[in-house]
C-alpha positions in Angstrom: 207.9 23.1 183.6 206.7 25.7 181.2 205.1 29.0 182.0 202.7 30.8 179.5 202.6 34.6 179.5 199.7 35.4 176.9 201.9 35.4 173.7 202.1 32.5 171.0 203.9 32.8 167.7 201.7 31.6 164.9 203.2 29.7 161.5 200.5 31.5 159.8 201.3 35.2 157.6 198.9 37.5 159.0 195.9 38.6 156.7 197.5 42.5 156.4 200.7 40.7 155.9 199.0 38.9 152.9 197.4 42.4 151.5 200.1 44.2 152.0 203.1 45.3 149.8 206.2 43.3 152.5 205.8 40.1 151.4 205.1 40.2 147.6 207.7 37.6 146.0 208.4 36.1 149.1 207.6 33.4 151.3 204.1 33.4 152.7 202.0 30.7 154.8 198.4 30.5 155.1 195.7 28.3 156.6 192.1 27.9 155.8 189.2 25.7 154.9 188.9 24.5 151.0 186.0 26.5 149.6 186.3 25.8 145.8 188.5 24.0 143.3 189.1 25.1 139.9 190.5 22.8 137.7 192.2 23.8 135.0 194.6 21.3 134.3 198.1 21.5 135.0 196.9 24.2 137.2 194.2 24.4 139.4 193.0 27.3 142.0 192.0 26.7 145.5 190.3 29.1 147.3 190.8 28.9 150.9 188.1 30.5 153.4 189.2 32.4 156.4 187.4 34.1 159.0 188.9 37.5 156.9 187.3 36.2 153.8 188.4 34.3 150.7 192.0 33.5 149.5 193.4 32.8 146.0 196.0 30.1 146.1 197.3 28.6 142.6 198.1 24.8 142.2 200.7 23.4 140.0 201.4 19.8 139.3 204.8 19.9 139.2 205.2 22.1 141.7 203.3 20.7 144.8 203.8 16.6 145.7 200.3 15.8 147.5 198.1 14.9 143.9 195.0 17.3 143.1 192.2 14.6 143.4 193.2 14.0 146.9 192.1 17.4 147.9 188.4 17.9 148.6 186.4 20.4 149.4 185.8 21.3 153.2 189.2 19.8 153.8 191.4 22.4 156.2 195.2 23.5 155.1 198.3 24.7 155.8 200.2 26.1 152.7 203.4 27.6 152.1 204.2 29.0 149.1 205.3 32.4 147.2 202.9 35.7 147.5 202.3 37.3 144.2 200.4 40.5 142.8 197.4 39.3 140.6 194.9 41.9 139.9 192.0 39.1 138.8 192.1 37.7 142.1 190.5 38.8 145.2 192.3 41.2 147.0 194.3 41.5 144.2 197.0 38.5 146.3 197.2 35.3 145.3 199.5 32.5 147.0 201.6 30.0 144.4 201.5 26.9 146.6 205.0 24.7 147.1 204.1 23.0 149.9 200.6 21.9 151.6 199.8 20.2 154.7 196.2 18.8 155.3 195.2 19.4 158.8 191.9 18.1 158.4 189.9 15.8 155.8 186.0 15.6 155.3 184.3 12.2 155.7 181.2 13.4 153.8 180.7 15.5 150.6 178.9 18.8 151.8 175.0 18.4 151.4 174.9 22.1 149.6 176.4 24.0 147.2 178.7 26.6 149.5 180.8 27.4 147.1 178.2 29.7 144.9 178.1 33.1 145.4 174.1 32.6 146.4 173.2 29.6 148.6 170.6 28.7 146.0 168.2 27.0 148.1 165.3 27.1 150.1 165.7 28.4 153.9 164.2 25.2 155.8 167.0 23.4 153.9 169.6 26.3 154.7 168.5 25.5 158.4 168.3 22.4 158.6 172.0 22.3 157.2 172.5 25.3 159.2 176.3 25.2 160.3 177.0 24.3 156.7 175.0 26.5 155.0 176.7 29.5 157.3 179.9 28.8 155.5 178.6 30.6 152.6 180.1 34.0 151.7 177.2 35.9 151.8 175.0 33.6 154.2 177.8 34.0 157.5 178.3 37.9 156.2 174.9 38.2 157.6 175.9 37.6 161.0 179.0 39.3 160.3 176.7 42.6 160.2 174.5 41.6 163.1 177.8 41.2 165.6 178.2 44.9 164.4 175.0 45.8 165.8 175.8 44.3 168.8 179.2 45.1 169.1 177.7 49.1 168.7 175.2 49.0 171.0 177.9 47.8 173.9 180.0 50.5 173.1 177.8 53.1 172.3 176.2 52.4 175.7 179.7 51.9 177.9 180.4 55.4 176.5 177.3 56.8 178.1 177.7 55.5 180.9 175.6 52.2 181.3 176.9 49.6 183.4 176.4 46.0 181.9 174.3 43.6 183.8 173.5 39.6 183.0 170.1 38.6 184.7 168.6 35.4 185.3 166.1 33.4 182.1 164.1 31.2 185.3 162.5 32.9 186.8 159.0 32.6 189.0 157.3 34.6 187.2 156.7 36.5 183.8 157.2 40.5 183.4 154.7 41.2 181.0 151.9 39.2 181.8 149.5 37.1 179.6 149.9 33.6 178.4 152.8 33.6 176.0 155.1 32.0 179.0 157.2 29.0 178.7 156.1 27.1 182.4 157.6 24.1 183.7 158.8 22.5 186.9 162.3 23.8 189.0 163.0 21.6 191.0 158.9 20.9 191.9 158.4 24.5 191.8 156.6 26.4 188.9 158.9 28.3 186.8 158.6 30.1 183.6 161.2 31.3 181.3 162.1 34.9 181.1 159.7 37.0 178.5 162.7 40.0 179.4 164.7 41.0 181.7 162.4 44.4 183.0 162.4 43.8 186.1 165.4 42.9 187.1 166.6 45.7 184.5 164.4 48.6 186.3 165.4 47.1 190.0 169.0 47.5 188.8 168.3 51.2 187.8 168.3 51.7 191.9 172.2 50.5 191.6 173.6 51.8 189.0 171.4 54.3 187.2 171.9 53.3 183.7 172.0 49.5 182.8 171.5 47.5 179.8 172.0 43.7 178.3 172.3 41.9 175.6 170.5 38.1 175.8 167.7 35.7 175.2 164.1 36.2 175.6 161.1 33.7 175.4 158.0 34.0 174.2 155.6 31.1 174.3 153.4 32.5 171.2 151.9 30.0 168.9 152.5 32.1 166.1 154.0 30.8 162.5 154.8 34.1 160.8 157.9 35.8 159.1 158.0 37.7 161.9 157.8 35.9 164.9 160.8 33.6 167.2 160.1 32.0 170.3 163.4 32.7 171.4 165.0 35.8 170.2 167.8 38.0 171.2 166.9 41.3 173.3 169.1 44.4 173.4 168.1 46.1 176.4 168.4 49.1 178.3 167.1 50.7 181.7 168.4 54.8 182.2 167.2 56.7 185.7 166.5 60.5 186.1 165.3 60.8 182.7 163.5 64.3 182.0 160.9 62.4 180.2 160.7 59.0 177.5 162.1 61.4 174.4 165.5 60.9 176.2 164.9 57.2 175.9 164.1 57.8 172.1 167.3 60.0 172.0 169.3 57.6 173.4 168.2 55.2 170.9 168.8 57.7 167.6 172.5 57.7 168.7 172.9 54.4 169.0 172.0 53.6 165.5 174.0 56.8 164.3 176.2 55.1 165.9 175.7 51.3 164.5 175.8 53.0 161.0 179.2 54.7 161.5 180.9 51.4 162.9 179.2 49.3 159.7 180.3 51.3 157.8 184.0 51.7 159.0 184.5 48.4 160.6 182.1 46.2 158.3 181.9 47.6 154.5 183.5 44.1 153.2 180.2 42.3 154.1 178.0 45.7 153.6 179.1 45.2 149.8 179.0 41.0 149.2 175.2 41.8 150.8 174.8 44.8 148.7 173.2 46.4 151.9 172.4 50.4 151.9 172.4 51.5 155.2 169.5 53.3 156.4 169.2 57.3 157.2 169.4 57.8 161.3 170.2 61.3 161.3 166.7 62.4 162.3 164.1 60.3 163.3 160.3 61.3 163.3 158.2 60.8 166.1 154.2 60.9 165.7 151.4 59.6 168.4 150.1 56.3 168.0 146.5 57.9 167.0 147.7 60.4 164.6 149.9 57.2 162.9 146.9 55.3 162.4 144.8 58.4 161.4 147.5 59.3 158.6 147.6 55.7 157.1 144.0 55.5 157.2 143.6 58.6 155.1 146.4 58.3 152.6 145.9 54.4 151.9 142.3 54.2 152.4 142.2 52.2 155.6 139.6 51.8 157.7 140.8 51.7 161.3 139.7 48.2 162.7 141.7 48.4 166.1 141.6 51.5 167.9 144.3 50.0 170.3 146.9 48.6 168.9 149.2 48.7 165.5 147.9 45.7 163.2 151.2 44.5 161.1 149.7 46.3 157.9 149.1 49.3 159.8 152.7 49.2 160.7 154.0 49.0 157.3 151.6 51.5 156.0 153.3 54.1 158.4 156.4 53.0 157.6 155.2 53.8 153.8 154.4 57.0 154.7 157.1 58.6 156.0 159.3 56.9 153.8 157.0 59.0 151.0 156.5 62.1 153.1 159.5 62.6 154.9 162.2 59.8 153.2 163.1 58.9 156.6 163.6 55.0 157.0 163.0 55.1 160.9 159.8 56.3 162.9 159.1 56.6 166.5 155.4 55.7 167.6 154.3 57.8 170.2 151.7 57.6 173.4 150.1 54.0 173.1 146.9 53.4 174.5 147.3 52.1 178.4 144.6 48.9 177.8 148.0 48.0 175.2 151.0 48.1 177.4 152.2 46.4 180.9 151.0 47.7 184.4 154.1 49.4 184.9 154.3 51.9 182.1 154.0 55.5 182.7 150.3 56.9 181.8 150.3 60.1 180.4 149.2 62.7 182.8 147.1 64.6 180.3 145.5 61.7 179.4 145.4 58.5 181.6 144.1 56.3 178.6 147.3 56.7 176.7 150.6 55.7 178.0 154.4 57.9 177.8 155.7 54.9 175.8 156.7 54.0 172.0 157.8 51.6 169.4 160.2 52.2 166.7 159.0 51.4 163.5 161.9 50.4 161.0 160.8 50.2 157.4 157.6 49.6 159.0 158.5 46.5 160.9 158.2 47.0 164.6 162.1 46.7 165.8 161.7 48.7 169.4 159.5 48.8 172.7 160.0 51.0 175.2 158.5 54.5 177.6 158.8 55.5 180.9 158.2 53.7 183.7 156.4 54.3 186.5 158.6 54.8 189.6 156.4 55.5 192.6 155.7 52.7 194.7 152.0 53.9 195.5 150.8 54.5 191.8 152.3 51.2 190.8 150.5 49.7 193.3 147.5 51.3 192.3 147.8 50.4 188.6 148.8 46.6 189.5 144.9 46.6 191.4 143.4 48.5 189.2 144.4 45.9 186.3 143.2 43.0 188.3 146.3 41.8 189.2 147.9 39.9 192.0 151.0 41.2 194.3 151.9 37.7 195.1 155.7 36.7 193.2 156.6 40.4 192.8 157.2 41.2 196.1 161.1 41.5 195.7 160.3 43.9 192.4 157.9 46.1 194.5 160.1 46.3 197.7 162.9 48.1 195.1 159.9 50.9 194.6 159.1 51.0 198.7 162.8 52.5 199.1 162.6 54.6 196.6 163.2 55.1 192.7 164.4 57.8 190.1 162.3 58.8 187.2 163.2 55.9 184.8 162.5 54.2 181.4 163.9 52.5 179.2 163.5 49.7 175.7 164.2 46.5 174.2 165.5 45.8 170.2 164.6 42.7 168.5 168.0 42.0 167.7 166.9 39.7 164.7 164.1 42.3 163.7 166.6 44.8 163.5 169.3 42.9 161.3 166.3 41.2 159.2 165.3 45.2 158.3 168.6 46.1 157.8 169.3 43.2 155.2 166.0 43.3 153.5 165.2 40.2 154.4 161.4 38.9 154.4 161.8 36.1 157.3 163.5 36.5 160.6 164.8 33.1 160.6 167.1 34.1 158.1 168.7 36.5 160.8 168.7 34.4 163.4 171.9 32.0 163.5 169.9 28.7 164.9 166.1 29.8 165.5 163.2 28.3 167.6 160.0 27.9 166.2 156.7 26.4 166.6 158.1 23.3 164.4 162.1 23.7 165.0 164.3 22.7 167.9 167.1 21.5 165.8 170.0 22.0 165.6 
């Protein structure tokens, strides 16, 4: 009988091992996928591709017995050999290969060229050949970044005291409203998919006073745009006994000072192959929504076609401008008009017809939703009949307000908005690891 207890020695060098200054002229072992061969001859380099990055390893004929033309690209190896100093090689470490052991073999030639420093092709190839394409250097550094953001926004928010909360995607009902719902059949009951997690986020605000969660949302929209996914990832959070939604907006500012402190620690290896310039965070301008639209107008010669909403050049017309007034990269939106946002945001008691809510504009792509909620059980009532709505399939959420809620509000990132802005991309898809489209459900 054997027992495990969580340890397990590996055959394989570690990557600081490799980097390091220990093991130079000795014996080193590493494993990885074939990324390129180099023939040269007698002596050919294979570069090996690890989750770290890319490897130098240096084949010679006499030296190794399995024949170059048996080794293919894609095929996975273990190889022993000598660690040497060589300044022309990435990481300035390259492994002299005695022995190799082929772990696995390719029964196919890849379909694209992985091995260039650009995946040269168009994007509906990249995803249709998506979990090739990924093995790319600069095409899986993407999503390198994008864990980052992730990975930020958790900690940033642990340290502030948010408890993290997983809530259901079926659900009976949609939180906004509208059509853009995914309906089908549960078991011979109607069902829609979840267009966020609001309600369940703002009920668990009565719990634990600050929540958030990272997951997918669904939107049903028949849109075909470089901005648009039908399923996307939403970084949410919900935060009670707020003094008012700037502390929302606050809350928000750190957390990207924060994001750009960890890429920049954790992640400058894939900030440099992307050649990414990280935005500026330190101070974020805020500006209502009407002012925003006024300002645009008047420096771009605009006219103002929709008094209620942000159309998508109006968006990156603000963004224009404080990037040309103010050099700031970020802008908070302030105050939108009520007719614009769901029932249960916050109006603004000096002026019903606007709302205490914003949207973060990031190089003037909407990235961020969010305001204060309305926590009274009466006025939400009120608003709910007052839009023409029916009670019936938010009883639960309404009984949470019946006993009683703090002050609360709260936002949700576009995860793949976010990471498309930061890379300077120009389509979504291209930050999204497998996305769903009007047109794509595979793979």
């Amino acid at each position: 009988m054997e027992f495990l207890d969580g340890k397990w020695k590996k055959k394989e060098t570690a990557w600081k091992e490799l980097l390091g200054e220990s093991l130079l002229n000795q014996e080193a072992v590493l494993e990885g996928a074939v990324h390129s061969i180099r023939n040269m001859g007698d002596v050919a380099f294979l570069i090996l591709r690890k989750r770290e990055g890319l490897f130098q390893t240096v084949y010679e004929s006499d030296q190794v017995s399995l024949p170059l033309h048996e080794l293919k690209e894609g095929m996975t190896l273990r190889v022993r050999g000598r660690l040497c100093e060589e300044k022309r090689a990435p990481h300035g470490r390259e492994l002299h290969i005695r022995e190799i052991e082929v772990l696995s073999c390719p029964a196919a030639p890849m379909p694209l060229a992985i091995d260039k420093w650009k995946l040269d092709t168009s994007l509906e190839a990249k995803l249709n050949y998506r979990p090739i394409a990924l093995r790319n250097i600069q095409e899986r550094s993407k999503f390198r970044i994008q864990e980052g953001l992730v990975r930020a926004f958790r900690d940033y928010l642990y340290a502030q005291g948010f408890t993290e909360i997983h809530t259901p995607k079926i659900g009976a009902r949609g939180a906004e409203g509208g059509a853009n719902l995914f309906r089908f059949s549960y078991f011979h009951k109607p069902a829609v998919l979840a267009q966020s997690p609001q309600f369940y986020k703002q009920m668990m605000v009565g719990v634990f006073d600050r929540v958030f969660e990272t997951g997918p949302v669904f939107r049903a929209e028949k849109h075909n745009t470089k901005r648009h996914l039908n399923e996307y990832t939403s970084l949410d959070f919900e935060m009670g006994y707020i003094d008012g939604f700037e502390e929302i907006m606050a809350m928000e500012t750190g957390f990207l000072q924060y994001a750009v402190e960890l890429l920049k620690k954790e992640y400058a290896q894939e900030l440099a192959v992307l050649k990414v310039e990280l935005p500026k965070t330190d101070r974020i301008p805020a500006v209502r929504f009407d002012k925003a639209k006024e300002l645009a107008a008047e420096k771009y010669k605009r006219q103002i076609r929709n008094p209620y909403d942000l159309e998508p050049e109006e968006e990156a017309l603000i963004g224009r401008y404080f990037k040309e007034e103010y050099d700031a990269d970020f802008v908070f939106v302030t105050h939108y008009p009520s007719k614009k946002r769901p029932f249960y945001a916050m109006d603004d008691p000096a002026d019903s017809r606007f709302t205490l809510s914003f949207d973060l504009l990031f190089h003037g792509l909407e990235v961020t939703t969010g305001g204060q909620r309305i926590h009274d059980y009466n006025m939400l009532k009120e608003k709910i009949a007052a839009r023409g709505m029916e009670e019936e399939g938010m009883e639960q959420y309404l009984d949470t307000f019946k006993h009683g809620m703090p002050p609360h509000g709260g936002l949700g990132i576009g995860l793949e908005r976010l990471t498309m802005q930061l890379l300077g991309e120009d389509n979504v898809r291209e930050a999204c690891l497998f996305p769903r489209d009007l047109s794509r459900l595979e793979p």
